[in-house]
py3Dmol code that shows the C-alpha trace and the ligand (Angstrom):
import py3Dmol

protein = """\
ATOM      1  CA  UNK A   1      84.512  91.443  72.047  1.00  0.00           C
ATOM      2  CA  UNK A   2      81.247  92.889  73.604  1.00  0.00           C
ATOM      3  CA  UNK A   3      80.913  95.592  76.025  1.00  0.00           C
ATOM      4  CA  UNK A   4      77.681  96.549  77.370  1.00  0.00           C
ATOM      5  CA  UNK A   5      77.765  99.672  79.156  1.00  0.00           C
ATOM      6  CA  UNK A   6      75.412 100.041  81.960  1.00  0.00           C
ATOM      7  CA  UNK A   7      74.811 103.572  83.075  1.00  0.00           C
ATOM      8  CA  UNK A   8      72.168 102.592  85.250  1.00  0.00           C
ATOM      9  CA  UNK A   9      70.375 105.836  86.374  1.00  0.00           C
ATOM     10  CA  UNK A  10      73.426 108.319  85.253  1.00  0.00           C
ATOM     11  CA  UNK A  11      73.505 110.754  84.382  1.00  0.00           C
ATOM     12  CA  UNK A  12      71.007 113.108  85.728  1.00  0.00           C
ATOM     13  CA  UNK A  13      69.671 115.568  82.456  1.00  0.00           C
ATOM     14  CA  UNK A  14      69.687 113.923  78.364  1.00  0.00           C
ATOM     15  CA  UNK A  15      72.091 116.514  78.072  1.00  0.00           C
ATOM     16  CA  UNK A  16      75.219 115.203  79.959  1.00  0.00           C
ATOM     17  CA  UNK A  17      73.719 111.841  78.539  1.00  0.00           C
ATOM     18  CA  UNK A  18      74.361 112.984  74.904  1.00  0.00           C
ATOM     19  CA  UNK A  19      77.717 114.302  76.297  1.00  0.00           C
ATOM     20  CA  UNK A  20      78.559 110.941  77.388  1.00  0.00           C
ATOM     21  CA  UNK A  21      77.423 109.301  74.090  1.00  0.00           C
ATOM     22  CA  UNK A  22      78.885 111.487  71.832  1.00  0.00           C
ATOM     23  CA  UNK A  23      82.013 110.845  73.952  1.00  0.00           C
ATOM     24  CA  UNK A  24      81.605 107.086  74.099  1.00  0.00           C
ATOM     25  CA  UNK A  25      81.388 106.716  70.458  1.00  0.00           C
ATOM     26  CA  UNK A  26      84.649 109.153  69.603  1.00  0.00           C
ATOM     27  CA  UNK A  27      86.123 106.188  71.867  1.00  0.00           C
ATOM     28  CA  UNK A  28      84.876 103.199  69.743  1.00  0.00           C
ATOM     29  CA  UNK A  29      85.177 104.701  66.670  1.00  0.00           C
ATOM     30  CA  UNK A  30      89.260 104.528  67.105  1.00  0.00           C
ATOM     31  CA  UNK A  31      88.536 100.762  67.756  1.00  0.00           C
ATOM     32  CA  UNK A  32      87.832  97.866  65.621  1.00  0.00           C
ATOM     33  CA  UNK A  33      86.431  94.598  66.633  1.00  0.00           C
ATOM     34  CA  UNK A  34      85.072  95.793  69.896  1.00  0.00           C
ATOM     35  CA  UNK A  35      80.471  95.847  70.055  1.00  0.00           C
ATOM     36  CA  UNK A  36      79.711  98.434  72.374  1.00  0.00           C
ATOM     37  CA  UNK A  37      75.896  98.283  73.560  1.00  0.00           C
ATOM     38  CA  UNK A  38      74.773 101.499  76.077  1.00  0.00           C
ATOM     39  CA  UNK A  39      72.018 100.908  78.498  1.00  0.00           C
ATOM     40  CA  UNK A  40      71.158 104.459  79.305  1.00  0.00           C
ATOM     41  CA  UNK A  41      68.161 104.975  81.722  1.00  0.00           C
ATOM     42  CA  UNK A  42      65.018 104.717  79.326  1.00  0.00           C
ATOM     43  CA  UNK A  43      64.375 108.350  78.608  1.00  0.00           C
ATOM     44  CA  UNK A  44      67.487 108.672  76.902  1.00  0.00           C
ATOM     45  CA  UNK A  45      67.191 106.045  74.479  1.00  0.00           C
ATOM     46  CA  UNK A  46      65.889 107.685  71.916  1.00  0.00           C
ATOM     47  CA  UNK A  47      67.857 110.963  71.985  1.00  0.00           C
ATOM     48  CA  UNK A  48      70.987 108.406  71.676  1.00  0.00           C
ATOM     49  CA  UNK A  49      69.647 106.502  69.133  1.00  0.00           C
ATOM     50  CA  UNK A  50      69.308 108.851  66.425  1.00  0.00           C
ATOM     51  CA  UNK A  51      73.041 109.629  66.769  1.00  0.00           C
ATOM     52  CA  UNK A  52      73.820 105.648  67.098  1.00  0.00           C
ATOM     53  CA  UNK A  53      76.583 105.392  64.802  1.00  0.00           C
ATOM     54  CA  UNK A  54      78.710 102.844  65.300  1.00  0.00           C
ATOM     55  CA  UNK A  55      76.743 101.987  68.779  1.00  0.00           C
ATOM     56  CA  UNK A  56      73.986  99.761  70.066  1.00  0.00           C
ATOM     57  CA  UNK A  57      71.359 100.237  72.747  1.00  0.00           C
ATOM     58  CA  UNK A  58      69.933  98.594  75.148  1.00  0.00           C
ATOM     59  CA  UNK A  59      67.327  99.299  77.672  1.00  0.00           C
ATOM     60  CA  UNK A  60      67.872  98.165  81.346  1.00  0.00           C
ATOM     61  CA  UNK A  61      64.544  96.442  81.929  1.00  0.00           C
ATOM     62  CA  UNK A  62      61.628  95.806  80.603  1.00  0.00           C
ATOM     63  CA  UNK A  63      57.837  94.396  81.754  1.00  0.00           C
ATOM     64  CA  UNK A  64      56.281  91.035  80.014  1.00  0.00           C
ATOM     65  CA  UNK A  65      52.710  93.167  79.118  1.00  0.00           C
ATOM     66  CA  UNK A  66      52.776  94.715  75.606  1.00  0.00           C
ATOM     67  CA  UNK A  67      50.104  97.180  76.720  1.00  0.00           C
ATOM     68  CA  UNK A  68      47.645  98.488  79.579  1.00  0.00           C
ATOM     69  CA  UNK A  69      47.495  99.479  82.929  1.00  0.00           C
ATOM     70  CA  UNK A  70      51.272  99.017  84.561  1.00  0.00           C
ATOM     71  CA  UNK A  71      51.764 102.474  85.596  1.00  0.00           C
ATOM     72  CA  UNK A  72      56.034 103.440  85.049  1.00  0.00           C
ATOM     73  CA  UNK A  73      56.536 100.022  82.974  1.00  0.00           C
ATOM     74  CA  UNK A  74      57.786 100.161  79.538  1.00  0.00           C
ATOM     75  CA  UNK A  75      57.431  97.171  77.015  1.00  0.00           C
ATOM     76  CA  UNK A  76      59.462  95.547  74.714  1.00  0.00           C
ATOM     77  CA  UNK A  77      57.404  97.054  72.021  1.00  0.00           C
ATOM     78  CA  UNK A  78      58.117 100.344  72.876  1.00  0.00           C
ATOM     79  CA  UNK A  79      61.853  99.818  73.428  1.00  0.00           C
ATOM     80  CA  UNK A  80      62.270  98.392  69.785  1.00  0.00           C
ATOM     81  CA  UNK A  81      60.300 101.796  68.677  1.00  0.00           C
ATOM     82  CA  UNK A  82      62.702 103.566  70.130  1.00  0.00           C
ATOM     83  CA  UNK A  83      65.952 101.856  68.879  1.00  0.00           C
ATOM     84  CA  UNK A  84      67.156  99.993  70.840  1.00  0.00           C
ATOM     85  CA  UNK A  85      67.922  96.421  69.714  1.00  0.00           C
ATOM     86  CA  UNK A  86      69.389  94.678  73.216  1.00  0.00           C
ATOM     87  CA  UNK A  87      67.074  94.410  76.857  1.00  0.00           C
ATOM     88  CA  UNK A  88      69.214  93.834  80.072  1.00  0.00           C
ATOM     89  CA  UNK A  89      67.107  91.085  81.837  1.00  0.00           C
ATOM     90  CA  UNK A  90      67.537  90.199  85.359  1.00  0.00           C
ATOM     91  CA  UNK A  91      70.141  92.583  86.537  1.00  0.00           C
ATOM     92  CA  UNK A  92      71.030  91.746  90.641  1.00  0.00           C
ATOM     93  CA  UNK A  93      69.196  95.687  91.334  1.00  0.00           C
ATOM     94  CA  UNK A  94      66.555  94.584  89.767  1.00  0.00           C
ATOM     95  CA  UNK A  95      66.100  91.234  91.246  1.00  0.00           C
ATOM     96  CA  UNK A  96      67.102  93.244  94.941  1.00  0.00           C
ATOM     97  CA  UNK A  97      63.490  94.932  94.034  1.00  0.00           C
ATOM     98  CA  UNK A  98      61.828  91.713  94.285  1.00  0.00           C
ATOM     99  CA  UNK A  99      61.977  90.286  90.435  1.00  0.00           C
ATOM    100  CA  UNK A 100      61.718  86.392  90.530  1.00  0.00           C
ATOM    101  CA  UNK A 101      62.931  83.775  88.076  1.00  0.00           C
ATOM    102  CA  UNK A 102      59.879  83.280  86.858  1.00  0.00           C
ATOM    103  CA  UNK A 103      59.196  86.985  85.737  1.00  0.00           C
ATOM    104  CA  UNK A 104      62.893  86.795  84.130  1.00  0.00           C
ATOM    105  CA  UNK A 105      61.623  83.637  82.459  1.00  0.00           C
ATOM    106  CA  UNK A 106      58.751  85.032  80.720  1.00  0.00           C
ATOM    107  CA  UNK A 107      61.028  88.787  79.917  1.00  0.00           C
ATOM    108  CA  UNK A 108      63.302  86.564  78.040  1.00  0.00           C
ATOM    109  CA  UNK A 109      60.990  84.829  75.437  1.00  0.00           C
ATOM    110  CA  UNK A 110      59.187  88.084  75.019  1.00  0.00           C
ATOM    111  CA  UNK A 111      62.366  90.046  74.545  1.00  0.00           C
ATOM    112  CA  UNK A 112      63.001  87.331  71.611  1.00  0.00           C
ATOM    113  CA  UNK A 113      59.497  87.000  69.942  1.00  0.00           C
ATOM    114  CA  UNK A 114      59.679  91.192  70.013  1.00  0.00           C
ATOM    115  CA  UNK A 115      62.956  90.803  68.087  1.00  0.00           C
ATOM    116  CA  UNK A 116      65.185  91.908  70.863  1.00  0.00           C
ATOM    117  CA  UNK A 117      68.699  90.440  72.184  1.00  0.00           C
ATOM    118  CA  UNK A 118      67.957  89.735  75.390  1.00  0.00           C
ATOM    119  CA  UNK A 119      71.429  89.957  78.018  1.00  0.00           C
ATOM    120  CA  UNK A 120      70.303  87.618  81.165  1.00  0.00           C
ATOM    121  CA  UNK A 121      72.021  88.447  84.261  1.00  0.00           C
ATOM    122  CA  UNK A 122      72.748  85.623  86.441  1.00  0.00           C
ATOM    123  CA  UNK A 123      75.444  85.268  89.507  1.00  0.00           C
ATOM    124  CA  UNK A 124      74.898  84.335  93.071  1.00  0.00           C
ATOM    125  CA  UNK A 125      75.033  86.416  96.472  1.00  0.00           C
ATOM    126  CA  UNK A 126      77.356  84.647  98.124  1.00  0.00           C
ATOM    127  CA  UNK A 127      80.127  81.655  96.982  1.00  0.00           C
ATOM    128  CA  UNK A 128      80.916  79.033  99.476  1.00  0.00           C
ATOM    129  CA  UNK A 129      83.473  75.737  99.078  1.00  0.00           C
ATOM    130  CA  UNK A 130      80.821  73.384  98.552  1.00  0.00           C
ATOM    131  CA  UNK A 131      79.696  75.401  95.244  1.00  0.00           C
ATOM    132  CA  UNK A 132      76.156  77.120  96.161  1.00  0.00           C
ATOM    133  CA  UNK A 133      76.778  79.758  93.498  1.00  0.00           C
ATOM    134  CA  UNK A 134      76.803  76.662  90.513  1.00  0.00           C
ATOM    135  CA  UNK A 135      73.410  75.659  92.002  1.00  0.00           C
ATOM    136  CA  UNK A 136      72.046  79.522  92.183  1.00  0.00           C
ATOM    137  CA  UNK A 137      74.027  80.078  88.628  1.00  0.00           C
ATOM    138  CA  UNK A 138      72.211  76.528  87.149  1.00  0.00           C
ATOM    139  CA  UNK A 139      68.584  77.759  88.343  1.00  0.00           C
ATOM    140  CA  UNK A 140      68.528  81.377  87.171  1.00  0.00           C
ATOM    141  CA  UNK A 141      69.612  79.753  83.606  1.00  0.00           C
ATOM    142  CA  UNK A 142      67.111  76.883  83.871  1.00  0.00           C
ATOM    143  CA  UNK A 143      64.462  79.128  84.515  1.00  0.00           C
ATOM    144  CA  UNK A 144      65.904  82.035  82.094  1.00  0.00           C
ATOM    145  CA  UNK A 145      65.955  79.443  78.727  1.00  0.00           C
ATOM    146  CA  UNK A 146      62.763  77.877  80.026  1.00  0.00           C
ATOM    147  CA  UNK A 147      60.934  79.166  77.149  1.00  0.00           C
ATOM    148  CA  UNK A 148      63.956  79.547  74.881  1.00  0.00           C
ATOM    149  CA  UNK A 149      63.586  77.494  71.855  1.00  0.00           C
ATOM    150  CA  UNK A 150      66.615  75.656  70.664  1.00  0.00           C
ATOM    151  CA  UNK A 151      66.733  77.464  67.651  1.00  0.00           C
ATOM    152  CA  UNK A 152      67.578  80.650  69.632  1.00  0.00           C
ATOM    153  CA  UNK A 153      69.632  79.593  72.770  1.00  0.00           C
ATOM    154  CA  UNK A 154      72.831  80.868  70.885  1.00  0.00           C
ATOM    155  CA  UNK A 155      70.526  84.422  70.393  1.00  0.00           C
ATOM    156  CA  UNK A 156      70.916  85.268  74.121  1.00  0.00           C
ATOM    157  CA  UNK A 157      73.592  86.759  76.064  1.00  0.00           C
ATOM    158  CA  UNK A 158      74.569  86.168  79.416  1.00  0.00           C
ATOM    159  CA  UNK A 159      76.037  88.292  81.866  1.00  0.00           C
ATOM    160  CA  UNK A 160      77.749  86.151  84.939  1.00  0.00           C
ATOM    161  CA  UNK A 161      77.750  88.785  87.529  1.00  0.00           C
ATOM    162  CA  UNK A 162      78.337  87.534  90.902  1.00  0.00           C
ATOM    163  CA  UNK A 163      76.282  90.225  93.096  1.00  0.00           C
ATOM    164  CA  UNK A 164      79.053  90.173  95.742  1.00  0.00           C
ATOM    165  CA  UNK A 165      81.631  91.789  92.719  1.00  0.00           C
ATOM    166  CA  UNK A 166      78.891  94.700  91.270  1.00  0.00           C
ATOM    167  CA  UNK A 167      80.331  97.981  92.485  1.00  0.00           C
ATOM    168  CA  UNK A 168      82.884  96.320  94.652  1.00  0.00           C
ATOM    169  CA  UNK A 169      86.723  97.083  94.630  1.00  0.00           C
ATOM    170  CA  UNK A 170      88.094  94.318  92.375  1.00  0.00           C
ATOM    171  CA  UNK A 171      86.513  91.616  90.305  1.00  0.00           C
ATOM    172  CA  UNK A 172      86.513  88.219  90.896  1.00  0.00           C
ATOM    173  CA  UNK A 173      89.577  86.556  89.549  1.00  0.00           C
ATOM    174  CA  UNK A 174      90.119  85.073  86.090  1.00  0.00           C
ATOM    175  CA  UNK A 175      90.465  81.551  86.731  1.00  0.00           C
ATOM    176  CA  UNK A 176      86.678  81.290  89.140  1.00  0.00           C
ATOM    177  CA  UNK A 177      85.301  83.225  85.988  1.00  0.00           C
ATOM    178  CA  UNK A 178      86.820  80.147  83.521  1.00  0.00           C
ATOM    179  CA  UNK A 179      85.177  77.014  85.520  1.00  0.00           C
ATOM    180  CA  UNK A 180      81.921  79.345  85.712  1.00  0.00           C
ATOM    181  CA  UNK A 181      81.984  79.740  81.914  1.00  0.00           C
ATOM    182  CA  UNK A 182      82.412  75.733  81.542  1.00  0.00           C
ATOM    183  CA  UNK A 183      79.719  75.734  84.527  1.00  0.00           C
ATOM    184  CA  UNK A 184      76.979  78.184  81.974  1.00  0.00           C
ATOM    185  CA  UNK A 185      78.231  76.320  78.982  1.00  0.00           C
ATOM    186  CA  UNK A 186      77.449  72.645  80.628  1.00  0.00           C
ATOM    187  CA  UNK A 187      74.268  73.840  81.833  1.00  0.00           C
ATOM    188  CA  UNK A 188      72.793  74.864  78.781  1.00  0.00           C
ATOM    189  CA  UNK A 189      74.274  71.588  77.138  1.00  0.00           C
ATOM    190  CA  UNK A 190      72.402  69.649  80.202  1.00  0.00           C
ATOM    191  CA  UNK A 191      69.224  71.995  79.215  1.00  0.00           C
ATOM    192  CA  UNK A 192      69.284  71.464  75.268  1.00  0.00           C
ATOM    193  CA  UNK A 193      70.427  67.574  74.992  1.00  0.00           C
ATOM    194  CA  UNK A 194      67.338  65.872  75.067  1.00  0.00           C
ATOM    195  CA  UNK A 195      65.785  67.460  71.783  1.00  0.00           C
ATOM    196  CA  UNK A 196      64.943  65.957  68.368  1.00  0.00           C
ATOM    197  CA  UNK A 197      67.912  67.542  66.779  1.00  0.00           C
ATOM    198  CA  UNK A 198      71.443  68.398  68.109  1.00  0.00           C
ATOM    199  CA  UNK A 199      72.036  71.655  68.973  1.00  0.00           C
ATOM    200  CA  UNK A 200      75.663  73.460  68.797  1.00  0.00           C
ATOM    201  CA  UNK A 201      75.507  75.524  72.178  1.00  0.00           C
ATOM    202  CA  UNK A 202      77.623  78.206  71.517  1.00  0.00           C
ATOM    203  CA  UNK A 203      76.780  80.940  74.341  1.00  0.00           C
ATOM    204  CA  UNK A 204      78.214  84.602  74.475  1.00  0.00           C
ATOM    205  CA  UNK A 205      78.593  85.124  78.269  1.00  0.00           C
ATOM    206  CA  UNK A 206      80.354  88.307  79.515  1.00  0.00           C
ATOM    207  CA  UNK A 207      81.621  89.014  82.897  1.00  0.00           C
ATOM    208  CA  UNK A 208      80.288  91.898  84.670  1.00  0.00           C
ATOM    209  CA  UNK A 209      81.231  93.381  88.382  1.00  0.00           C
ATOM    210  CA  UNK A 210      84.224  95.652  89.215  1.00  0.00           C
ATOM    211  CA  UNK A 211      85.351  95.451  85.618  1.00  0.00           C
ATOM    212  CA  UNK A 212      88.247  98.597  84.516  1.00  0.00           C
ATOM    213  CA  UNK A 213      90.988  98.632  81.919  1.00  0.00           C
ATOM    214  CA  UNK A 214      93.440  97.043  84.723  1.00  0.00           C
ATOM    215  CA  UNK A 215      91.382  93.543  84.511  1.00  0.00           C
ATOM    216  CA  UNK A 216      90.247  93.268  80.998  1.00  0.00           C
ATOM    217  CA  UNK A 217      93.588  91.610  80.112  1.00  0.00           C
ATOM    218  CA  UNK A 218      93.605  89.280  82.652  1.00  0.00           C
ATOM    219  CA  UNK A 219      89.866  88.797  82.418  1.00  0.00           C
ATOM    220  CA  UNK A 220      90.068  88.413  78.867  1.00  0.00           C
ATOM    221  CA  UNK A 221      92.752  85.906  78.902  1.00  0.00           C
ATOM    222  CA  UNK A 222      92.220  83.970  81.317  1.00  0.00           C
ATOM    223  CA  UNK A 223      88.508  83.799  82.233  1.00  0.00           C
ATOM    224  CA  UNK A 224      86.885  82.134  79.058  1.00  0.00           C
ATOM    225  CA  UNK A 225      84.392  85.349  78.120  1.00  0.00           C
ATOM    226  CA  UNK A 226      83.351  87.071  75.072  1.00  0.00           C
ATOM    227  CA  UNK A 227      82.864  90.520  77.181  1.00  0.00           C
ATOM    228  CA  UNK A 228      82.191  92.289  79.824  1.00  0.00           C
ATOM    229  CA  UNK A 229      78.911  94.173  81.681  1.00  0.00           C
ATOM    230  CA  UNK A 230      80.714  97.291  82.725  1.00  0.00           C
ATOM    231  CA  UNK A 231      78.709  99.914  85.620  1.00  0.00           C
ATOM    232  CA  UNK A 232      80.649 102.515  87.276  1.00  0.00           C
ATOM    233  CA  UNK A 233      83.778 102.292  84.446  1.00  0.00           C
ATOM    234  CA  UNK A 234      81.381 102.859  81.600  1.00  0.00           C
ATOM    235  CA  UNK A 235      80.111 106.410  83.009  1.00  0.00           C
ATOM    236  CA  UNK A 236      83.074 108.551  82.669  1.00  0.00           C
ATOM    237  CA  UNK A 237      84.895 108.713  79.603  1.00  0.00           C
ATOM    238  CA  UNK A 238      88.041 108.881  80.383  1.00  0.00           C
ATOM    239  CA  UNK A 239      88.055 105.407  82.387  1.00  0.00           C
ATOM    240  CA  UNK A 240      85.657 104.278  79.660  1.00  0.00           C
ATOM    241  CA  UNK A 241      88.547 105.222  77.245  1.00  0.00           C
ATOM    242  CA  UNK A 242      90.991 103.561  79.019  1.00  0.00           C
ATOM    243  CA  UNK A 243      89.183 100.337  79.173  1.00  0.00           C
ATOM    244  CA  UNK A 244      88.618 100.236  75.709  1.00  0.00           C
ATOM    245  CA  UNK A 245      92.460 101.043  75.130  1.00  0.00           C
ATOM    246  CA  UNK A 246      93.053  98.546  77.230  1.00  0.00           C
ATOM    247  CA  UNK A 247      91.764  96.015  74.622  1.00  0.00           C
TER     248      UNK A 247
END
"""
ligand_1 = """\
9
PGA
P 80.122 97.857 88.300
O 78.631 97.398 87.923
O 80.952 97.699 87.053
O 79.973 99.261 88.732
O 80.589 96.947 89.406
C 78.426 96.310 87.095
C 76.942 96.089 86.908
O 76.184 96.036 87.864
O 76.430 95.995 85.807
"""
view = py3Dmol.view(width=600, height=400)
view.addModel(protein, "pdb")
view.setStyle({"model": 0}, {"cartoon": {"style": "trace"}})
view.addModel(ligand_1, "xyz")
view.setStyle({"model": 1}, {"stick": {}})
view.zoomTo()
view.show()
């Protein structure tokens, strides 16, 4: 089981953000068979980092450019230099600031040649009954793997977060999470079938949006995931506790 924990831009000074590391891995340590992978906001990384144990990081973005004049980007380069070994790509707030497909596309396959896991975010704005969010869902992957060798379409995560569920009151429920896992699954068969070789398409997808210890049962159970993208639960530690209990 996976659990990324996005702290988006919490907490405000590196030393509540220690606090809540230090805390966060007393919580993991008393758990086996659970990843957990913190996104703190950038300027934390490295102060985490070198008291890791036990933990991954990730950062929350990233630019394509390994270098130069992009005043307030980081690279992947310097997010492997400072420890972190996962890049959240495509989060909803960061496509709500005006990232495209196409910039996602090119983050991805320079998250992987840099030796980073890259965790896509896809999910659509709004569902309707004739299925828009499968054709938003199959575009953001199309253009996501675009420049994913086959070799390495097992090597990225994905986070399904449906935009309407991020920092709502309850998730979406288990059984529209299953037929969108079979949805990302089929897609990426669809993507990877015409090759030379056959390729075993294996994805790790996680569900993210709304997610606390009341719904990872359920979620777990019944909606086909490896995981879960957790915001708002994953910034206090005693509801990050109980979620992790709750496994
Ligand atoms: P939430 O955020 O758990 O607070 O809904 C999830 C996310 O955006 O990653």
């Amino acid at each position: 089981m996976i659990i990324v924990a996005n702290w988006k831009m919490h907490p405000g000074t590196e030393r509540e953000a220690l606090r809540l590391f230090e805390a966060t891995k007393k919580i993991v340590a008393a758990r086996k068979g659970v990843t957990v992978i913190v996104a703190p906001p950038a300027l934390y990384i490295r102060a985490c980092a070198a008291k890791r144990k036990g933990l991954f990081l990730a950062a929350q973005n990233a630019t394509i450019e390994d270098d130069g004049a992009h005043t307030g980007d980081i690279s992947f380069t310097q997010i492997k230099d400072a420890k972190a070994t996962y890049v959240i790509l495509g989060h909803a707030e960061r496509r709500a600031c005006g990232e495209t497909d196409e910039q996602i596309r090119a983050k991805v396959a320079g998250a992987l040649r840099a030796g980073l896991v890259p965790i896509v975010c896809v999910g659509e704005s709004i569902r309707d009954e004739n299925g828009a969010q499968f054709d938003t869902v199959r575009s953001q992957l199309r253009a996501a793997f675009a420049e994913v060798p086959a070799a390495k379409v097992n090597s990225v995560i994905i986070a399904y977060e449906p935009v309407w569920a991020i920092g709502a009151a309850k998730p979406m429920n288990p059984r529209d999470m299953h037929e969108m896992s079979i949805f990302i699954r089929k897609t990426l068969i669809d993507l990877y079938s015409g090759g030379q070789k056959p390729v075993k398409i294996a994805p790790t997808i996680l569900y993210g949006g709304a997610m606390d210890a009341s719904h990872v049962k359920d979620m777990h159970e019944g909606g086909d995931v490896s995981g879960f993208l957790v915001g708002r639960a994953s910034v206090d530690a005693t509801t990050f506790s109980e979620l992790i209990k709750s496994i």
